[in-house]
C-alpha positions in Angstrom: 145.4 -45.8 -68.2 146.4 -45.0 -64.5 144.2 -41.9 -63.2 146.4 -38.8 -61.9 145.9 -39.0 -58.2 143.8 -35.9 -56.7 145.8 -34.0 -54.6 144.0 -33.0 -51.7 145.1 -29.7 -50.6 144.2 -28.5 -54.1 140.5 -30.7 -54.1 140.1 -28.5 -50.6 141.4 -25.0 -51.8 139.3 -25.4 -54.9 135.5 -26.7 -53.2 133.1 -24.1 -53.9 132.2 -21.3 -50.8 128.5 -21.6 -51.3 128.7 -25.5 -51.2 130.6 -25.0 -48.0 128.1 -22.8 -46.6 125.1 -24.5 -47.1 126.5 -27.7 -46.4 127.9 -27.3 -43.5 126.5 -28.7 -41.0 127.4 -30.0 -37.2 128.8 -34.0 -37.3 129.3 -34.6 -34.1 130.1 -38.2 -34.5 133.5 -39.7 -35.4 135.6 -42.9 -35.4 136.2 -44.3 -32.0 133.0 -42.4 -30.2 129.9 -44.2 -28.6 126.6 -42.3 -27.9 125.0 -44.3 -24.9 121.6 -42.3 -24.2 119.2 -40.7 -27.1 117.5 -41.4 -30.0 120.8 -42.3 -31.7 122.6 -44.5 -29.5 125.7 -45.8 -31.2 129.1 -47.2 -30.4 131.5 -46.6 -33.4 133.4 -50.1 -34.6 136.3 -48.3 -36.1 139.2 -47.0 -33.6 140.2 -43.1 -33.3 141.9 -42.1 -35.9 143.8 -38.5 -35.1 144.1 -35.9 -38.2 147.3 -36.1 -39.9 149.6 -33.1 -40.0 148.6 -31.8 -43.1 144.8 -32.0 -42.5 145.5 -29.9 -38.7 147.9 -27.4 -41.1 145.2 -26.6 -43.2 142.9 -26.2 -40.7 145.1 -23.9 -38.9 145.5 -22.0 -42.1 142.1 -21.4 -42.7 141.0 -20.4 -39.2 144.7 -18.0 -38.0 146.5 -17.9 -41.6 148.0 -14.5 -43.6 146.4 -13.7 -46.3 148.7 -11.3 -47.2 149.3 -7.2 -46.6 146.4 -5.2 -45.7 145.1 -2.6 -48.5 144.8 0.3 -45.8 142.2 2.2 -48.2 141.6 4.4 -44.8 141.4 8.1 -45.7 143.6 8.9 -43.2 145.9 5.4 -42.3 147.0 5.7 -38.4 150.8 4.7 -37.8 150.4 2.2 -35.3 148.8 -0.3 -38.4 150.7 0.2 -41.9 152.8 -2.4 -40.8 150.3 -5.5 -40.1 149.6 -8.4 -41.9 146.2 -9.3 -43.3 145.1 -12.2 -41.9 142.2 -14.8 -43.0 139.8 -13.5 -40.3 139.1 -9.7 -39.4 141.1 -8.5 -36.9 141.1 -4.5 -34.7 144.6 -5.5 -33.8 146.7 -7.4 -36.9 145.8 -10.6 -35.5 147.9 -10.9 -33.0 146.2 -10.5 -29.7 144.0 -14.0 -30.3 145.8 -17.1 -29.9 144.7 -20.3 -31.2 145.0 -23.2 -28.4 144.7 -26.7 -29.5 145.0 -30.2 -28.3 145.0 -33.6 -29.9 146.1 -37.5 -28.8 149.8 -35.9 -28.9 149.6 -32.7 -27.0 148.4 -29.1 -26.2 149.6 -26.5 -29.0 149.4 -22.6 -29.7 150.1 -20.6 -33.3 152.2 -17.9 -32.0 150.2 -15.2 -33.1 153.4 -12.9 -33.5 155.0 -15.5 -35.7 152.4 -15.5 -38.8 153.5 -13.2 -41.4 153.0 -12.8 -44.7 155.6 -13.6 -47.5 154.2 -11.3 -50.3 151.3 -9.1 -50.6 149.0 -12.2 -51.5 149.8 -15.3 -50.0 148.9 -18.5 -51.6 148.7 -16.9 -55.2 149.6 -20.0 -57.2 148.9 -23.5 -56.6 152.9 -23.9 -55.8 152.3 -21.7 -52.8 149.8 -23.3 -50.8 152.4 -26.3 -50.4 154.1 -24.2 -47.9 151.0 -24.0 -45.8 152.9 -27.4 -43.7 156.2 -25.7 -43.4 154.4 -23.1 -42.0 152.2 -24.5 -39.7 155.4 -26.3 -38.4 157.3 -23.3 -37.8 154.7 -21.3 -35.9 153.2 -24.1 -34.0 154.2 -24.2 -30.1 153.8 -27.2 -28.0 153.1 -26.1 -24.7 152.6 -29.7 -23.3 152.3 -33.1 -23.9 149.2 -35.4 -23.6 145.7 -34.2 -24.2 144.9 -31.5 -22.3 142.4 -33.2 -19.5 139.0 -31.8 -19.5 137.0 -33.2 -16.4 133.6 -35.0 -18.3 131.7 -33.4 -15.2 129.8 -30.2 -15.0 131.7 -27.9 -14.5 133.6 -27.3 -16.4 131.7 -29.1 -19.5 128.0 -29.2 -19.9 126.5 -32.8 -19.9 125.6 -32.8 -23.4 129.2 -32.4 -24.6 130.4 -35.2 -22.2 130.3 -37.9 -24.8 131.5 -36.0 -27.7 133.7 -33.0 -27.0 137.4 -33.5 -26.3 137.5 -36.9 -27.5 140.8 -39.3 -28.7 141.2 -38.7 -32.0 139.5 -35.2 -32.1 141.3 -32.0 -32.8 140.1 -29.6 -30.2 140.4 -25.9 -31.3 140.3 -23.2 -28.4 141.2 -19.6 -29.7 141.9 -17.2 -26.9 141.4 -13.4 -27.5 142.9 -10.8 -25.0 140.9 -7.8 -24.1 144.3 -5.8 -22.8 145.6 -4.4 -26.1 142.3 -3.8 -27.3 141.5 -1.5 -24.3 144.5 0.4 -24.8 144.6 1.1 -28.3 140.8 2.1 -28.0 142.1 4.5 -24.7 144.5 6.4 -27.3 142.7 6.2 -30.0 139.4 8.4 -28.4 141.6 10.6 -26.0 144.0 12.3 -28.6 142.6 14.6 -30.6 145.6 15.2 -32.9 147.1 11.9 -33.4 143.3 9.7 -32.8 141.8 8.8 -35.8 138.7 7.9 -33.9 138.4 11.7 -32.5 139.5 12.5 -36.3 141.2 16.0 -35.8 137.6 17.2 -33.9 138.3 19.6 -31.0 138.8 17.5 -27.5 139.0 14.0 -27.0 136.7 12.1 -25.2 136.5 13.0 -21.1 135.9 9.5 -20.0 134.6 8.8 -16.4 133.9 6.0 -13.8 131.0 5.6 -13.7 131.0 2.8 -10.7 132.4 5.5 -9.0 130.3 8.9 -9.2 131.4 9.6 -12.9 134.7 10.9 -12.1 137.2 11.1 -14.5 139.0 8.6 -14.9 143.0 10.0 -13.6 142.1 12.4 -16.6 141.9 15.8 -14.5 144.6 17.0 -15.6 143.8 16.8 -19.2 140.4 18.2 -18.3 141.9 21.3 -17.2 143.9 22.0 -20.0 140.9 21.4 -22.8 142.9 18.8 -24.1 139.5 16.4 -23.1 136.0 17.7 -24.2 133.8 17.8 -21.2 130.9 17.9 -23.7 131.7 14.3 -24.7 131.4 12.0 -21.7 132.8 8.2 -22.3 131.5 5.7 -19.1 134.7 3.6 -18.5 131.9 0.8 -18.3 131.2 1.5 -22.1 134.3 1.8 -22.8 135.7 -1.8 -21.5 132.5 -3.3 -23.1 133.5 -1.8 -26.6 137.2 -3.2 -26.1 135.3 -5.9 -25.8 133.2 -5.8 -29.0 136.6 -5.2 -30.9 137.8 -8.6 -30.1 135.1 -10.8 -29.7 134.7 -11.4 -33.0 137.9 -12.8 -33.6 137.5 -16.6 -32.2 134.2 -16.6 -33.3 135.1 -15.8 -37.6 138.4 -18.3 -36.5 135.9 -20.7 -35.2 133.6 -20.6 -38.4 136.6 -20.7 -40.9 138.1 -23.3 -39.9 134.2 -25.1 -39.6 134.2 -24.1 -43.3 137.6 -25.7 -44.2 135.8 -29.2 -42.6 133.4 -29.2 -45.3 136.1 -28.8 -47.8 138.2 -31.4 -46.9 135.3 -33.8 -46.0 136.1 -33.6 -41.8 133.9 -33.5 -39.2 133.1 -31.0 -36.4 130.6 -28.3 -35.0 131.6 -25.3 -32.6 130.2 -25.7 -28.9 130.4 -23.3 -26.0 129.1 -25.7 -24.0 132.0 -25.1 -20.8 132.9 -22.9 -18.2 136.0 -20.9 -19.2 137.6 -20.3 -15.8 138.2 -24.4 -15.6 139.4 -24.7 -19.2 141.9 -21.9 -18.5 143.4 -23.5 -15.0 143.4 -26.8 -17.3 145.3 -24.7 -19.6 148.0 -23.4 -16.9 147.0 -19.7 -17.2 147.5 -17.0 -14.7 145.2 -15.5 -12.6 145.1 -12.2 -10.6 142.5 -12.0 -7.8 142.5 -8.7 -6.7 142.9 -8.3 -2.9 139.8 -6.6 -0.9 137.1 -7.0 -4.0 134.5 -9.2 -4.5 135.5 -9.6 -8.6 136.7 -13.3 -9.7 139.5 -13.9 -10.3 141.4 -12.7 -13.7 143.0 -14.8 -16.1 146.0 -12.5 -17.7 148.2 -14.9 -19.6 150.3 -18.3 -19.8 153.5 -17.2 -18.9 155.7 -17.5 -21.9 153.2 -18.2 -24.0 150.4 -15.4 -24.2 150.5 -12.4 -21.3 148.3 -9.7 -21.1 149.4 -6.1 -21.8 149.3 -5.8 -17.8 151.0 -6.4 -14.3 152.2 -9.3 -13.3 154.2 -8.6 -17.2 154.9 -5.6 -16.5 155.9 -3.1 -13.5 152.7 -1.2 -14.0 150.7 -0.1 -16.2 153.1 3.0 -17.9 155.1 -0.1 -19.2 152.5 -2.3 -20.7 151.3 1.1 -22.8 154.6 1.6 -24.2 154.9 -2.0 -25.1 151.6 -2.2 -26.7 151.7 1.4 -28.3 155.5 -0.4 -29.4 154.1 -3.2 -30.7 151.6 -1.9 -33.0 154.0 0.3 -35.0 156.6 -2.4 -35.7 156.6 -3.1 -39.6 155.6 -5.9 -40.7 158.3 -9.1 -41.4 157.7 -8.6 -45.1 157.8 -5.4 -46.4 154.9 -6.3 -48.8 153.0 -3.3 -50.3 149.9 -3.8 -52.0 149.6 0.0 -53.4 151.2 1.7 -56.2 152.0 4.9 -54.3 155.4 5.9 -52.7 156.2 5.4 -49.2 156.4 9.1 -48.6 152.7 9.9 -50.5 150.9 7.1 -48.3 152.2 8.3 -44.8 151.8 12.2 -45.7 148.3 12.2 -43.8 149.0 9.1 -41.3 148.0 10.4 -38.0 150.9 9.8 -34.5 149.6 9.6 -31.3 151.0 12.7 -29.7 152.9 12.9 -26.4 150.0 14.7 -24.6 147.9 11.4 -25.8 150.2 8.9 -24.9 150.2 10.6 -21.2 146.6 10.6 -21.0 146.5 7.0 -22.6 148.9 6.0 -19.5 146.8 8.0 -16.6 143.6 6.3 -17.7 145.2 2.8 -17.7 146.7 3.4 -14.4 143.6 4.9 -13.0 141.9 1.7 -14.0 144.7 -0.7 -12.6 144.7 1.2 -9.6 140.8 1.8 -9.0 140.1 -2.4 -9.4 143.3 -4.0 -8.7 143.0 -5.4 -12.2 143.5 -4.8 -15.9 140.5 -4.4 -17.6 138.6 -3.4 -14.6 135.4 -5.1 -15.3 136.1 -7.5 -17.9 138.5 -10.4 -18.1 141.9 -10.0 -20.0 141.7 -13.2 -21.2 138.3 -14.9 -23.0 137.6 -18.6 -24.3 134.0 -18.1 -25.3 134.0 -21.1 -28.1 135.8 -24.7 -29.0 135.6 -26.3 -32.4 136.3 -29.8 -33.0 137.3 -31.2 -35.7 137.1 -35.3 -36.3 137.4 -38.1 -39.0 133.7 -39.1 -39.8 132.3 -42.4 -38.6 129.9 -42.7 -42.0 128.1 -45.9 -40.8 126.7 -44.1 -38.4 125.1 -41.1 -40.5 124.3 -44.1 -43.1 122.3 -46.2 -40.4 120.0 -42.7 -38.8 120.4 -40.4 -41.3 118.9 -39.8 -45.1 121.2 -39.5 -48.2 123.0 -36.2 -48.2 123.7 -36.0 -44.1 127.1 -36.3 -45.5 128.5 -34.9 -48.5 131.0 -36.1 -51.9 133.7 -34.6 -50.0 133.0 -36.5 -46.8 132.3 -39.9 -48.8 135.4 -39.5 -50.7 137.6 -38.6 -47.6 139.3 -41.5 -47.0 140.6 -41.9 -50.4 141.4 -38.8 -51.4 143.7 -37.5 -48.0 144.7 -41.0 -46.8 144.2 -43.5 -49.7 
């Protein structure tokens, strides 16, 4: 009797999340690589063998996927988010101000982060559904290039430990790329407004945020200091404030990072996340803007790949008025779906949803100017742009981990990869 094959999208949906967890570990050696210097010097006997299309789809899904609609249990939801999409990692901005970069043997790649959308309110609910996880990945993946993107093996921008490993043929390199820009602006309206601010939450005054690299002044807010619309009582540092905008997003590549390190264990790949670089190369590499603002001493900014992923900020825009608008636009567009996950009407969830009033909108712009203005630059102390971690993602040479390592280095799922996704 002829065994059903095991299909092995299924075999990886189905691997338990505590067997993932605690097995995963960092494999850092695959088909095709040679480790000259060490305890473990090795030169692999097999040739490079790149991840299919279905392997790098699944991947993707695990790390930048939609997991459906949001619940929105918020006691009081703000406009500017009914619409988003849940996505498989947590997100301060629906997931669609971190980009994930990629390269491999055939080129350098992006998931639009615009383009992922849910379908329903819970994606992937049956078995049938996960089969679309390849259509999708094929209709929201970008080539930007051909050819591996070319990494200098010299320091900088790699470290010397990653020369023999990271970036290699074969490998997958994963290189999500957050932007601080939208973050920072939200944050802005969301503390200034008393009225439409759920982070002020109705209490009397926004926040009066200064500069504090300049005297504490306020920040273009004296008009709104005049008028009590700002609390003087409550004093925000604009240096705080950038390094919070910060806080919100810097998750996001990181949980990407780890979820798709996750999915490796699954499906029996190799991998490990380094940070073992210097962004500012990686980003040239990469094509992306900069902005060096004349007159300063501050590096230069990376703001965007034109086209591709631009920062909520000049050269995109005239000035800064227009990059609000379109961010404050952006965030209250519904999403593609129209999926609700609650039983309520339309009308009974939006009865308490807070709108950013005119008066914070204003104050939202002044700040934002004042900031642009001030450094010549948007953020004005942080980069709009951050690559803080890669994760590659290999086939497994096994004789290696046989010949150095004890049984159990490498898992069922690795021993059985092979066979299962290209037997």
């Amino acid at each position: 009797m002829t065994e059903t094959p095991i299909d092995p999208l299924h075999a990886a949906w189905e691997y338990p999340l505590f067997e993932a967890l605690f097995g995963r570990r960092s494999r850092r050696f695959g088909l095709g690589f040679a480790a000259t210097e060490g305890p473990f010097q090795y030169k692999s006997r097999h040739a490079p063998m790149p991840l299919s299309e279905r392997e790098e789809a699944l991947l993707v899904a695990a790390g930048v996927g939609a997991s459906g609609a949001p619940l929105w249990d918020s006691s009081r939801p703000p406009s500017g988010f009914r619409g988003g999409d849940g996505r498989t990692f947590p997100s301060t901005t629906r997931g669609h101000r971190t980009a994930l970069f990629f390269t491999n043997d055939a080129g350098v790649h992006v998931i639009d982060p615009r383009g992922v959308a849910a379908t329903q309110w819970r994606e992937a609910a049956t078995p049938d559904d996960r089969t679309r996880m390849l259509a999708a990945y094929r209709d929201h993946r970008r080539t930007v290039r051909a050819g591996r993107l070319d990494i200098p093996r010299q320091v900088p921008p790699l470290f010397a430990h990653n020369f023999w490993d990271s970036n290699q043929p074969g490998a997958t390199l994963f290189m999500p790329v957050c932007d601080v820009s939208l973050s920072l602006i939200l944050l802005i309206s969301q503390l200034v407004d008393r009225a439409g601010g759920r982070f002020v939450g109705g209490q009397p005054g926004g926040l009066h945020i200064v500069d504090d690299r300049h005297g504490m002044r306020p920040a273009g807010t004296e008009k709104w200091v005049a008028n009590g619309f700002l609390d003087t009582s409550k004093v925000l540092p604009l240096s705080l404030l950038e390094r919070h905008a910060c806080y919100f997003m810097f998750s996001e590549p990181a949980h990407i990072c780890q979820n798709i390190f996750l999915a490796t264990e699954a499906m029996g790949l190799g991998g490990w996340m380094h940070c073992g670089f210097l962004s500012a190369e990686i980003f040239r590499a990469l094509g992306f803007r900069t902005v060096d603002p004349t007159g300063t001493t501050v590096l230069a900014n990376p703001v965007g790949l034109d086209g591709v992923f631009q920062g909520y900020c000049p050269p995109y825009y005239p000035d800064m008025d227009e990059a609000v608008d379109a961010a404050l636009a952006d965030m209250t567009t519904p999403s593609p779906s129209g999926a609700v996950p609650h039983r309520m009407s339309a009308a009974e969830h939006g009865r308490d949803v807070l709108v950013l009033s005119d008066e914070g909108k204003a104050c939202t712009k002044a700040v934002c100017r004042y900031i642009h203005d001030t450094y010549g630059r948007f953020p004005g102390a942080v980069d709009t742009m951050h690559l803080m971690w890669f994760m590659q993602v290999h086939h497994l040479d096994l004789d290696y981990y046989d010949r150095f390592f004890h049984e159990g280095a490498c898992g069922p799922s690795h021993a059985a990869h092979m066979a299962t996704w290209h037997g």
